[in-house]
N, C-alpha and C positions, 0 to 999 in steps of 0.2 A: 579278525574274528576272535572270540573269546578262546574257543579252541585251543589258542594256540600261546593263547596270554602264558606266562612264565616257563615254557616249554624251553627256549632258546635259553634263558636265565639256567633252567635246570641241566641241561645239557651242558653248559658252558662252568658251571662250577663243578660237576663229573670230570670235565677235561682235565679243567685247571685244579682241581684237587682242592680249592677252598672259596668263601663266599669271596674272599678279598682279591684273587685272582681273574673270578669270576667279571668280578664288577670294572676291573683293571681292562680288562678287553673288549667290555663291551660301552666303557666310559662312562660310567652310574655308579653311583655309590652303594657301597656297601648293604646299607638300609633297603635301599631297591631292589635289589637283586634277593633279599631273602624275602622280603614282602610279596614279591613276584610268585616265589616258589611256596611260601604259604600259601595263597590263595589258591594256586594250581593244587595243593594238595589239599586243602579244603574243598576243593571243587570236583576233583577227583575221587574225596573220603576215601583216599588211603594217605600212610605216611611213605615218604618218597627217601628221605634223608635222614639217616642217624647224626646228630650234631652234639659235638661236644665244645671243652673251650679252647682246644690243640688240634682239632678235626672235624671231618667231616664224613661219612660211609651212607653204602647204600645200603638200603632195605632190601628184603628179597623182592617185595616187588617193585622197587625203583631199580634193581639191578635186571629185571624183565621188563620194564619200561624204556631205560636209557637207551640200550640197540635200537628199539624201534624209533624212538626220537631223533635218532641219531642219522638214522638212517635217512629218516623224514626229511630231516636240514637237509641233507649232502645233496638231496635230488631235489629240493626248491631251492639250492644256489645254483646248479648247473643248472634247471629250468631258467633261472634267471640270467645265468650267462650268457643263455644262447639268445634270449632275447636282446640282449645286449651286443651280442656278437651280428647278431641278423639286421639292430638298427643301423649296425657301423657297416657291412659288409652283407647283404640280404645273400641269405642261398637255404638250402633246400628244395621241395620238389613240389609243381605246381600240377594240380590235377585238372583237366579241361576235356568240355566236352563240348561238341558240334555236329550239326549235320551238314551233308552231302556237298555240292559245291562252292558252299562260301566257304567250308571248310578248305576244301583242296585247292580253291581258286586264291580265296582272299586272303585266308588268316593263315595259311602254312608258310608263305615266304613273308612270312610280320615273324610270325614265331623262332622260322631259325633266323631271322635278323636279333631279333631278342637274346638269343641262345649262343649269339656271339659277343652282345655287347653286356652280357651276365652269363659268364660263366661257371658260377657257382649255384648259381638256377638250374634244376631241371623241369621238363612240361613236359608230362605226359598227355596226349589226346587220346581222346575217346571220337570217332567218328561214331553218331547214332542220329536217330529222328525222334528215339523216346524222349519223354518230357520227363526225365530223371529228377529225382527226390536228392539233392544235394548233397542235404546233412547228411541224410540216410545212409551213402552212399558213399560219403567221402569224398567229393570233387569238392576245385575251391572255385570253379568258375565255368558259367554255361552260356555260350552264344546260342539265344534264341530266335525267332524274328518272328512277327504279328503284329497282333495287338496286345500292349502292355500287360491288359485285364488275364486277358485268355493265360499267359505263358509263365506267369508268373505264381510260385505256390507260397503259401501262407510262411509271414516270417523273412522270404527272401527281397534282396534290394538289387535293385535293376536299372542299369545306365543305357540309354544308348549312345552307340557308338559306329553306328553306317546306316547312311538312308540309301534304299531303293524302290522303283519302279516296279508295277505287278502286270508285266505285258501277258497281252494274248495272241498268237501268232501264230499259223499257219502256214506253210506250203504252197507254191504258185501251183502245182498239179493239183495239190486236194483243194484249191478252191476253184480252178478250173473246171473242177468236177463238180463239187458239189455248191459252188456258190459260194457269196461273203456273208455272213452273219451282219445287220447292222445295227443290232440290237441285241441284249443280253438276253432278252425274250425267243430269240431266233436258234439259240444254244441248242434246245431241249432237239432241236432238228439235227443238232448237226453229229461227230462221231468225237464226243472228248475226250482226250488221253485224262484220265485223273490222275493225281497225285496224293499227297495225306489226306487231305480234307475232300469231305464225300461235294465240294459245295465252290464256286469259285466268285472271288468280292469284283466288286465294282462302286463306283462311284456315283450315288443319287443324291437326291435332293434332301433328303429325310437323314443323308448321310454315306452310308454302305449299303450296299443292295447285297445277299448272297443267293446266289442262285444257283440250284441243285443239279449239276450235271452228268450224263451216262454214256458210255462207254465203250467198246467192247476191247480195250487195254488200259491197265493200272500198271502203276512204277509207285513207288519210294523214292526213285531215284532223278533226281532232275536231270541226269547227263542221259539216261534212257529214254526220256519222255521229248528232248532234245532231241535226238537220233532216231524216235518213232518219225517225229512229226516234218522228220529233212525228208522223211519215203516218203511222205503223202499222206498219212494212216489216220490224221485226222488233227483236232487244236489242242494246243496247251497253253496253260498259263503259267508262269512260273518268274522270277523277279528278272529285273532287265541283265543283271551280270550273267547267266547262264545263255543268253542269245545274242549280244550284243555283236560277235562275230558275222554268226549267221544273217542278223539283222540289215548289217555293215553290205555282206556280198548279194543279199536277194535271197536266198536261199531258204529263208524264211520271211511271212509279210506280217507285221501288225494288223491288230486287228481290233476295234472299238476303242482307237485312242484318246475320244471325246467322253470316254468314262472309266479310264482305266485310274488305279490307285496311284496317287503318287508319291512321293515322301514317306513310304511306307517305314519302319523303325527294326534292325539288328539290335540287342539289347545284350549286353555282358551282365550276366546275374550270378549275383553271391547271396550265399549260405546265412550271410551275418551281415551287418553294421562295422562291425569295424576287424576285417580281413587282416592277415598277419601282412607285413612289410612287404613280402618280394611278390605277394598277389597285387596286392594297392601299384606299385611299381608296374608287373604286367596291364594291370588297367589303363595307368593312366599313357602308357607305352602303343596299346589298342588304339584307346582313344583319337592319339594325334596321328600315328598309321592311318587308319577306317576314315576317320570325320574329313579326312585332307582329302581322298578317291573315291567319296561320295558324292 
């Protein structure tokens, strides 16, 4: 940037106390280095340097300038150091955020397997269900899951990295009771535990069906909507890893598996295009974790 044109040159002949010293350091001749520093004070319209032909001094306001330049340097070589140090060695702190139980289930024993094999990494998590504003906020990384279009906000770039299943399941007493749904059309009859979305997908011809369902209990939480629906209390839908147990003993039964989502998409989203080093590392660390127990 022009900015910054003969700023370094002028600092560096202050240090060094002559143009010759100047240029000595920084491997430029002579000629360069004062050319440099004309311009910057041409460009600045003020005079920066008293020169003589045994010397060199500063003006009053090049002697109010030099500290702040000076300053300037010191903390865009450490900026740069550490970038340097972070390609050779990644560490600092990684800001992440997730919900409910892919958090507690899938991605916590990935992370402290991470947190051993980098220990100069820190992660902090965030367990939430908001659709958090990244930048805004400071996270470098959000495990979402949907669809691509819906979860992602403008500017952000988004991988996946775990596929799953979007079962619907209920209870041998609550169907006992109240009968099997065999049709997504049969919902609106029956007693839905909801979740985030007022609406639950299925799989038609045209694509995704969603179909609006009610209630008379809500959760956020899929381990609560789990544990509604082992009493009887009515269906959930919610993706195959929070039932897969229950599934396994009876405990709970599938239900419209002839239009249930499949392949559905977990997505790791970043802030930016090109994430500092020891995020890029936790991604691509997710990646082969997730993609390998999906």
């Amino acid at each position: 940037m022009q900015v910054w044109d003969g700023v370094v040159e002028f600092v560096k002949v202050v240090d060094g106390g002559s143009f010759s010293q100047a240029a000595q350091h920084l491997g430029v001749s002579r000629s360069h280095v004062s050319k440099k520093i004309k311009e910057l004070e041409n460009r600045l319209g003020v005079e920066l340097l008293k020169r003589t032909t045994r010397s060199v001094h500063l003006t009053n306001l090049g002697a109010e300038f030099y500290p702040k330049c000076k300053h300037l340097l010191i903390e865009m070589a450490e900026a740069q150091a550490l970038l340097i140090d972070e390609a050779a060695k990644p560490q600092g702190i990684i800001r992440l955020t997730v919900a409910g139980a892919f958090g507690e289930q899938m991605l916590a024993p990935i992370l402290s397997e991470f947190a051993i094999q980098f220990p100069d990494i820190s992660v902090e998590v965030e367990f939430t269900n908001r659709l958090i504003n990244l930048a805004e906020e400071q996270f470098d990384i959000a495990l979402r899951s949907g669809f691509e279009e819906e979860i992602i906000r403008r500017n952000e770039i988004a991988e996946r990295v775990y596929n799953f299943d979007l079962l619907t399941v209920a209870s041998p007493y609550y169907l006992s009771k109240h009968g099997k749904p065999m049709a997504a059309g049969d919902l609106p009859e029956h007693n839905c535990l909801a979740g985030t979305l007022p609406h639950w997908r299925f799989q038609s011809e045209d694509g995704v069906e969603n179909v609006v369902v009610r209630g008379r209990w809500k959760s956020n939480n899929g381990r609560a909507l789990v544990e509604a629906a082992k009493r009887g209390l009515g269906i959930i839908q919610v993706p195959h890893f929070y039932v897969e147990n229950e599934v396994a003993d009876g405990s709970l039964v599938p239900l419209l598996n002839h239009i249930a989502l499949r392949e559905l998409g977990y997505f790791a989203v970043v802030p930016t295009e090109h994430p500092p080093r020891r995020v890029s590392i936790l991604l691509d660390f997710l990646k082969e974790k997730l993609l390998a127990c999906s």
